[in-house]
C-alpha atoms as a printed R data frame, in Angstrom:
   type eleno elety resid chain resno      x       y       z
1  ATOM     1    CA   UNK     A     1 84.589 -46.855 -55.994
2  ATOM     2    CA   UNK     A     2 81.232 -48.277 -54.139
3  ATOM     3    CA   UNK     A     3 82.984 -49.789 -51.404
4  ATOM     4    CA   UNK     A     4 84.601 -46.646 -51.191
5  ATOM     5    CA   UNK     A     5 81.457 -44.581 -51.011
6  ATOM     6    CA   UNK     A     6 80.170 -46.881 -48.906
7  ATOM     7    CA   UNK     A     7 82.552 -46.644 -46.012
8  ATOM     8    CA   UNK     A     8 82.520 -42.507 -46.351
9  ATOM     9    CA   UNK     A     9 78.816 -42.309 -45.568
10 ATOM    10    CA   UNK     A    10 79.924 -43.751 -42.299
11 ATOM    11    CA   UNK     A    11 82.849 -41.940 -41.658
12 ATOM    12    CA   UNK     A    12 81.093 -38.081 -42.200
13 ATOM    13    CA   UNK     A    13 78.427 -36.345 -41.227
14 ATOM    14    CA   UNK     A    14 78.025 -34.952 -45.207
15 ATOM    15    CA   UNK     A    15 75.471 -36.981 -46.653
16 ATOM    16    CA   UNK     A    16 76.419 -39.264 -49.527
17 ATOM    17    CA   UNK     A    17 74.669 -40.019 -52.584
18 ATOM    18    CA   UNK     A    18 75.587 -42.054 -56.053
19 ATOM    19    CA   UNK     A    19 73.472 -42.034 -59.141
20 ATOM    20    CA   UNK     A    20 73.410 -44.119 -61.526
21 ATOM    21    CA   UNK     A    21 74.060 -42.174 -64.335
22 ATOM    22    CA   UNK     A    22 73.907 -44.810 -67.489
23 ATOM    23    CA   UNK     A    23 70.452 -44.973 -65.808
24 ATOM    24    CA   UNK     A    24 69.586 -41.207 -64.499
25 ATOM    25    CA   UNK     A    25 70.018 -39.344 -67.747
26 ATOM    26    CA   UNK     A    26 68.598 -36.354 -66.784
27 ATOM    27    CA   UNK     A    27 71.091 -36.045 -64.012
28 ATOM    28    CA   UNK     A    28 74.102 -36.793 -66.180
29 ATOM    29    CA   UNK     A    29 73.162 -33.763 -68.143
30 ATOM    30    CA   UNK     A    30 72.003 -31.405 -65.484
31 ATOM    31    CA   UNK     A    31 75.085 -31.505 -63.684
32 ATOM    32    CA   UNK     A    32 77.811 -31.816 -66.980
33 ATOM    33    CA   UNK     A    33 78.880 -35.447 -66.170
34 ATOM    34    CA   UNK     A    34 81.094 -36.187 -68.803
35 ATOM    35    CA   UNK     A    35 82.914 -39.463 -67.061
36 ATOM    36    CA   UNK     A    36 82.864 -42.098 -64.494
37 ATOM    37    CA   UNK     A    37 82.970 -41.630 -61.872
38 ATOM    38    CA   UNK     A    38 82.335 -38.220 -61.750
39 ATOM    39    CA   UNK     A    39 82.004 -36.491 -57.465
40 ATOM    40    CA   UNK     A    40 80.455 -33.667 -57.067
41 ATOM    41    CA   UNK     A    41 80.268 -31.737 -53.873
42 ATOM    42    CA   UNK     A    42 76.602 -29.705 -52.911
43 ATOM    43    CA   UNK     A    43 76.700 -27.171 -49.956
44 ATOM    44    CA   UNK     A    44 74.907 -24.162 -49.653
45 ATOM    45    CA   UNK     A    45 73.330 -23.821 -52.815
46 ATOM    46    CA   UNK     A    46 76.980 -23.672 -54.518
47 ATOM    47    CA   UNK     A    47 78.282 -26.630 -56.622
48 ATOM    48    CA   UNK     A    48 81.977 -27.670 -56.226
49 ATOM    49    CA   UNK     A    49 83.490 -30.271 -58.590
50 ATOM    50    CA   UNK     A    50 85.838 -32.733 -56.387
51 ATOM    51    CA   UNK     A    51 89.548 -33.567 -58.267
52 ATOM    52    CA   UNK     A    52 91.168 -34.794 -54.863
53 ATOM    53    CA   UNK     A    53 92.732 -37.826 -54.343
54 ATOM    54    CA   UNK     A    54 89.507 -40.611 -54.315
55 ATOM    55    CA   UNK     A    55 90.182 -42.127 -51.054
56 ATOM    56    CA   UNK     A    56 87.430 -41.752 -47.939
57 ATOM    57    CA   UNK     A    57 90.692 -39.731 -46.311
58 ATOM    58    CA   UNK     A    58 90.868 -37.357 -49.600
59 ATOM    59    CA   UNK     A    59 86.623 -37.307 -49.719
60 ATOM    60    CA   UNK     A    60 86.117 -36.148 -45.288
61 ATOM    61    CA   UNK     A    61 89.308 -33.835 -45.858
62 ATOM    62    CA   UNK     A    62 87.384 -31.634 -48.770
63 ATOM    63    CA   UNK     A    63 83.867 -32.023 -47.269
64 ATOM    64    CA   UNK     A    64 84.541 -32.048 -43.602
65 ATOM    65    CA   UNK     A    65 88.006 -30.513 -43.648
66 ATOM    66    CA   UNK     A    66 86.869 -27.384 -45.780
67 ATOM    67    CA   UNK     A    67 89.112 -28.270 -48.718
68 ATOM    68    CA   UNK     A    68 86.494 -27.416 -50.835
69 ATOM    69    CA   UNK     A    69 86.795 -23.849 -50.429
70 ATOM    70    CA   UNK     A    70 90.050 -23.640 -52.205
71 ATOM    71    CA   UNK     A    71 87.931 -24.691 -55.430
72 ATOM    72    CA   UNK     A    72 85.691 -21.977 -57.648
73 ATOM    73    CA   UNK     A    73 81.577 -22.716 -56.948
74 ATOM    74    CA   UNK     A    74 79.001 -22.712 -59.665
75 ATOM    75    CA   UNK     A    75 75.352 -22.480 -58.910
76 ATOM    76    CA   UNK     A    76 73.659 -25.652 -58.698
77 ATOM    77    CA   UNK     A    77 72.028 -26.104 -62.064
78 ATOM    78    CA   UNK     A    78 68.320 -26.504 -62.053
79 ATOM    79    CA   UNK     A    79 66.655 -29.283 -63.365
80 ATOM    80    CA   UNK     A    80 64.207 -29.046 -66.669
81 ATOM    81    CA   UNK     A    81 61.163 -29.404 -64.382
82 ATOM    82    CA   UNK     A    82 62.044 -25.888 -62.489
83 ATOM    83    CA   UNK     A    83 63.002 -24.298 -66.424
84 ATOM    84    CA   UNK     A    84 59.614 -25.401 -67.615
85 ATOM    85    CA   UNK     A    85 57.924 -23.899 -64.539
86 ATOM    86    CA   UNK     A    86 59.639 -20.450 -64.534
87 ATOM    87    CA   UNK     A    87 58.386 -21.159 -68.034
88 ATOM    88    CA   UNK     A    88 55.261 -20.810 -67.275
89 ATOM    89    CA   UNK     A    89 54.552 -24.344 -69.105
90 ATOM    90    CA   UNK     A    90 52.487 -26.813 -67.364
91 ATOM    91    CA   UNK     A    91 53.532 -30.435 -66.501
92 ATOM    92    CA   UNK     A    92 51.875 -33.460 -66.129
């Protein structure tokens, strides 16, 4: 998949992230990663879970290409920093 990834930062003008989830714990469970690899699309405050075919064609055709507006959006789920703050908790 990274050469993959790689090659579709070039080819749109979506910007392209991977995390390391076995590593980024937090983000694994923020966002309901359950397997690897696991794409997830962010635009406009809306979350849209990718199940296209994994090619850089299949990745600019949903971003780009508006394919992801054939899928159903969730909110973005916040992260436990912005729960503890609405909270009212401090952090350190």
């Amino acid at each position: 998949m990274a050469p993959i990834w790689d090659n579709l930062a070039s080819k749109t003008k979506v910007n392209v992230a991977k995390v390391d989830c076995t590593v980024e714990k937090q983000v694994m469970t923020r966002f309901g990663v359950r397997g690897f690899p696991t794409i997830k699309f962010l635009k406009d405050g809306k979350l849209y879970d990718y199940r296209g075919q994994r090619t850089v064609e299949g990745f600019v055709a949903f971003a780009d290409g508006g394919g992801y507006a054939a899928t159903t959006p969730t909110d973005i789920p916040r992260g436990a920093e912005a729960k503890k703050a609405e909270a009212g908790k401090d952090e350190l």
